[in-house]
N, C-alpha and C positions, 0 to 999 in steps of 0.2 A: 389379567388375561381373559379370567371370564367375560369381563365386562366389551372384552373387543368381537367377541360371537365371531373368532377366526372359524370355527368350525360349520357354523351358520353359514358365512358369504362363502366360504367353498363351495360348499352343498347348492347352494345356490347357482352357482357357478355352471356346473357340472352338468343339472338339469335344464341348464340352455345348451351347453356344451353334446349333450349324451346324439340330438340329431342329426348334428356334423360328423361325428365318431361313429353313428352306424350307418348313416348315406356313404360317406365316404370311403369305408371299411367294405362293405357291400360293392359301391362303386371298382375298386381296387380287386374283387375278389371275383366279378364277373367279367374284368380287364383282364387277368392272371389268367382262367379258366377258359377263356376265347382266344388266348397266344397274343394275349396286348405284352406291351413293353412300358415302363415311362420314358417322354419324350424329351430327352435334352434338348433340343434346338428348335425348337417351332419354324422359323426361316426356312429350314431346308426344305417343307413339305412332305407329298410322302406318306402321310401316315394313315395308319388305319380307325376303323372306329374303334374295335377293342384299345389298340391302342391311346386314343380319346377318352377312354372310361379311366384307366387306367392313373391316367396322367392326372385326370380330372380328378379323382380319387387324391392322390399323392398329393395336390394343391389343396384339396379340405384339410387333408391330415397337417398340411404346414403352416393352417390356419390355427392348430391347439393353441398354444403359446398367446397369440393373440384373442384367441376367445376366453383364457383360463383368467387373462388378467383384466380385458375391457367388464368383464358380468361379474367377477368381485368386486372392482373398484364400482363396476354398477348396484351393485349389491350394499356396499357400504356408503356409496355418494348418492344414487342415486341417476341420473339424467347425464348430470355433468362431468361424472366422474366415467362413463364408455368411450370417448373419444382418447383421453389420456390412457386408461388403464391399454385400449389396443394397441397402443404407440407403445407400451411399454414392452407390449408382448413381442410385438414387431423388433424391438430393438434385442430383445433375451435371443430370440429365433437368428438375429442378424451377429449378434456377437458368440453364440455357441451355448448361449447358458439355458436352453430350449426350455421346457415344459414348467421346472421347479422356476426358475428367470422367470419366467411369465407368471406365476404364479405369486411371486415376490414383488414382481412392479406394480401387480392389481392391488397387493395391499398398501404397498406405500403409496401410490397415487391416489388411493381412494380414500387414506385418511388422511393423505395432503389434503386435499379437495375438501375431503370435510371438512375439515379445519380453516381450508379460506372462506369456504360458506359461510362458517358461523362465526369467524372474526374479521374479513374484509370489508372493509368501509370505504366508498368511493362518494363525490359527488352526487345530488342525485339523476343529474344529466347522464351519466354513464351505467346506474343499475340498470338498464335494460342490456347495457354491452357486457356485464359480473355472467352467465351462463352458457353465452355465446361465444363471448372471445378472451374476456380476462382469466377466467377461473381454468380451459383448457387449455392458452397458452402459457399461462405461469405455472402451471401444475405439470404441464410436457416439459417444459424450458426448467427446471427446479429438479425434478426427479429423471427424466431423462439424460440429465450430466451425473446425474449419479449412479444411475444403472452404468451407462457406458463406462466411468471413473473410477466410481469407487467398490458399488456394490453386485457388477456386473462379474468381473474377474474374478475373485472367490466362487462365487457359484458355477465358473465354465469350470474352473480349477475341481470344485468338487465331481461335478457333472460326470469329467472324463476320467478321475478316478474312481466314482463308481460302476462306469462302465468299465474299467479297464481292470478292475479287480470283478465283477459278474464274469468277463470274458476269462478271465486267468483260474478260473475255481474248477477244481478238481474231484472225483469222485465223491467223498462221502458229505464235502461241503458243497457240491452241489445240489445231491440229496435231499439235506438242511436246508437250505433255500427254497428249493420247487416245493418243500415240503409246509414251509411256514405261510409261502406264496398261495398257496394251495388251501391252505386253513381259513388263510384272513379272508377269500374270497369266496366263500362256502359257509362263514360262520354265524353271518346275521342275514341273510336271504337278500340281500341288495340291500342292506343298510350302511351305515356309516364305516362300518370295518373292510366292507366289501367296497363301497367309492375309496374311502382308501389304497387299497391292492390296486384297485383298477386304475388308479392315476397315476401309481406308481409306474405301474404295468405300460399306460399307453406311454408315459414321461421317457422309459428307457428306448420303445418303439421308436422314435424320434430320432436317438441315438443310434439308431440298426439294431439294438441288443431285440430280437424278438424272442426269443424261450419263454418272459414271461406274461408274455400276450397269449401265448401257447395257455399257458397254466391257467390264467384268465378266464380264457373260454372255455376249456375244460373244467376246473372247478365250479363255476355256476353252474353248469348243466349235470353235475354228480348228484346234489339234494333230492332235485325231482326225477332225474331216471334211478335213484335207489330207493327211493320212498316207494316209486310203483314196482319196480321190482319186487322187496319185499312187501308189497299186497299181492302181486302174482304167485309170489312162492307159500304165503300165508295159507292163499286161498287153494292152492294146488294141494298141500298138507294137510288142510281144513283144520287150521288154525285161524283162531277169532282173533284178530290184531287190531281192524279199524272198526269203527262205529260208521254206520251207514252216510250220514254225514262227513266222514271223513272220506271216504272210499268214494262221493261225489266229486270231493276235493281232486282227489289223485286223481279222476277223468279229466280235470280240467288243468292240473298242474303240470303234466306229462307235455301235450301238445305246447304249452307257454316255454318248458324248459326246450324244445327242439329249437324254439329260438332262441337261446338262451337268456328266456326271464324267470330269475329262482326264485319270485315273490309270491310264487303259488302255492310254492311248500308254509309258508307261515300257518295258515290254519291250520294243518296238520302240527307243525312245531308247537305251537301254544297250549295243546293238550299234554304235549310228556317234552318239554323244551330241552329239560340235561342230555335226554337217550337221542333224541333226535339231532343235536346240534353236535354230540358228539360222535354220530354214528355218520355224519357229512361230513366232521370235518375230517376223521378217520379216514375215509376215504380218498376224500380231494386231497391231504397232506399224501398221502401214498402215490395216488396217480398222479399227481405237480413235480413230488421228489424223482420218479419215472421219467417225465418229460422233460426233464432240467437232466437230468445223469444223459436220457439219448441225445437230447440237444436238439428237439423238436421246437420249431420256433412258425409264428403265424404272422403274416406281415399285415395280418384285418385285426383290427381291436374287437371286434362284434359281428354277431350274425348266427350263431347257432352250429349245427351240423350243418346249414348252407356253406360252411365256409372252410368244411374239412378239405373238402380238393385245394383249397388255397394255401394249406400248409407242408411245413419246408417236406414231410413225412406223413402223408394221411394215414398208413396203418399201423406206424405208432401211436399216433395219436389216439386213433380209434382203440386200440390198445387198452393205452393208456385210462380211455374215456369206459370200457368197458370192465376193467378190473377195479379203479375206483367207484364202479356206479354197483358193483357186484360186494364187494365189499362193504357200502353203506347199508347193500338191501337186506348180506345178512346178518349183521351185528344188529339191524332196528328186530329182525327177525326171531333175536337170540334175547334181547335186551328188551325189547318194548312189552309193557304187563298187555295182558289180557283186558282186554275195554270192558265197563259196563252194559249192559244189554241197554241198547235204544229204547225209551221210554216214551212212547206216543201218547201224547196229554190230549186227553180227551177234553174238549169243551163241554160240560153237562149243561144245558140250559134245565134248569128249576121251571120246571111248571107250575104255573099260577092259574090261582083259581078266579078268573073276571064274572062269574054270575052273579056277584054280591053286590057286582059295583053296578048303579043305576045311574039313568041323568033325571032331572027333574026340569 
């Protein structure tokens, strides 16, 4: 399994994927916020520009499925394997098995594909036609009957029982969930735990289930507005918590988190990582478990506090976003040691003494 680096062509995946997810999430949230609608019928005319943003939006987001699995299968084939992987995406999004479906054709088309690459043997009159038309027709025609046959139907099957069990959860298990939802996405600052929650997150979006699209965006943006919280309340106490270097950090982490990008917290985290990562994830678990129990849901995968009017409940949310960011700032507050004093290293230049040295 290591040797297949599934967790590699995700990752890869994701960071083709992430400008489709915030154009269009954005798109969607400035359609919502100007009284767009999406547009079922294009023929009838009619419509408005929010409504245009809107619609426009709604078509990126039904692109996932097809971009999840053409840039794996690109990822693991290469070139030849983006035509097959999108067809395959195409087909997940057409038979119901949305986001994971697409996700599953990009790999098996992409190590079909590899696999013809490196043992298809043709005349040599037709290697110019092996990248162009043999390797993406045989590799569509091959795994495309089997998405549609075989391997398509368990995945819609799972698909609508995980949705259908998210929808039927009930108090204290909901809780649990916004609350685990909430951790993973807050736990490594936009790394691998966090692409996780968040594919997960946009995967049910697809399905309508939005709560944890809610929790998503919420938990990212808990790290950096509790980290400068507790350096506001530090500094209001006159408690020494950060090192001058760090406290430059938090000027610039704060403004990145209101979009929500949590990758500003890492320099702070790498100095005290247990108190920090647990003092996030504290938080974002509490304010997720919140947003999943009121049943706040966000129908934009991304965008920061741009995109709180876009949600089902903006001042729950806000809420929500305010008692887990208050919660971080004062557990780092309660928990984080006392820094070393900033030590400013002088450069001593040694003076020398040149009157000895002659020319001749």
């Amino acid at each position: 399994m290591k040797q297949l680096q599934l967790k590699k062509h995700a990752l890869t995946a994701i960071s083709y994927m992430l400008p489709l997810v915030v154009a269009s999430g954005l798109l969607i949230a400035i359609g919502n916020l100007t009284g767009g609608s999406n547009i079922e019928d294009f023929t009838q005319g009619g419509y408005s520009i929010p409504d245009a943003l809107t619609s426009l939006g709604v078509m990126g987001m039904g692109l996932l499925p097809s971009f999840i699995g053409g840039y794996i299968a690109f990822s693991i084939a290469d070139r030849p394997g983006i035509a097959p992987g999108f067809l395959m995406g195409m087909i997940a999004k057409s038979i119901g098995a949305g986001f994971l479906g697409g996700m599953l054709g990009g790999y098996l088309v992409g190590f079909f594909v590899l696999w013809l690459r490196k043992n298809l043997r043709v005349p040599k009159w037709a290697e110019g036609l092996v990248p162009m038309m043999i390797i993406p027709l045989v590799s569509s025609l091959v795994v495309g009957l089997l998405m549609f046959f075989v391997v398509g139907v368990p995945i819609v099957w799972a698909t609508n029982a995980m949705t259908e069990f998210l929808t039927s959860m009930q108090g204290s298990a909901k809780f649990l969930f916004g609350a685990i939802m909430g951790a993973m996405a807050s736990s490594d600052f936009g790394g691998p735990i966090n692409k996780v929650a968040s594919l997960f997150a946009d995967g049910l979006l697809l399905e309508g289930v939005q709560q944890p699209e809610a929790i998503k965006v919420c938990a990212s943006m808990i790290p950096p507005f509790g980290v400068t919280l507790s350096w506001v309340l530090a500094r209001a106490l006159r408690k020494k918590k950060y090192t001058k270097s760090e406290e430059d950090n938090i000027k610039i982490a704060f403004p990145m988190g209101l979009c929500m990008i949590t990758e500003g917290v890492i320099p702070i985290a790498m100095n005290d990582i247990v108190r920090v990562v647990f003092s996030c994830c504290t938080g974002a678990a509490i304010a997720g478990g919140l947003l999943m129990t009121w049943g706040v849901g966000s129908p934009v995968p991304s965008g920061g506090v741009f995109i709180i009017p876009a949600m089902s409940d903006p001042l729950l949310f806000t809420a929500a976003l305010l008692i887990g960011s208050v919660i971080t700032g004062v557990l780092l507050l309660i928990l984080k040691k006392e820094p070393k004093e900033d030590t400013d290293i002088e450069e001593i230049e040694e003076e020398m003494d040149l009157s000895d040295i002659t020319f001749s």
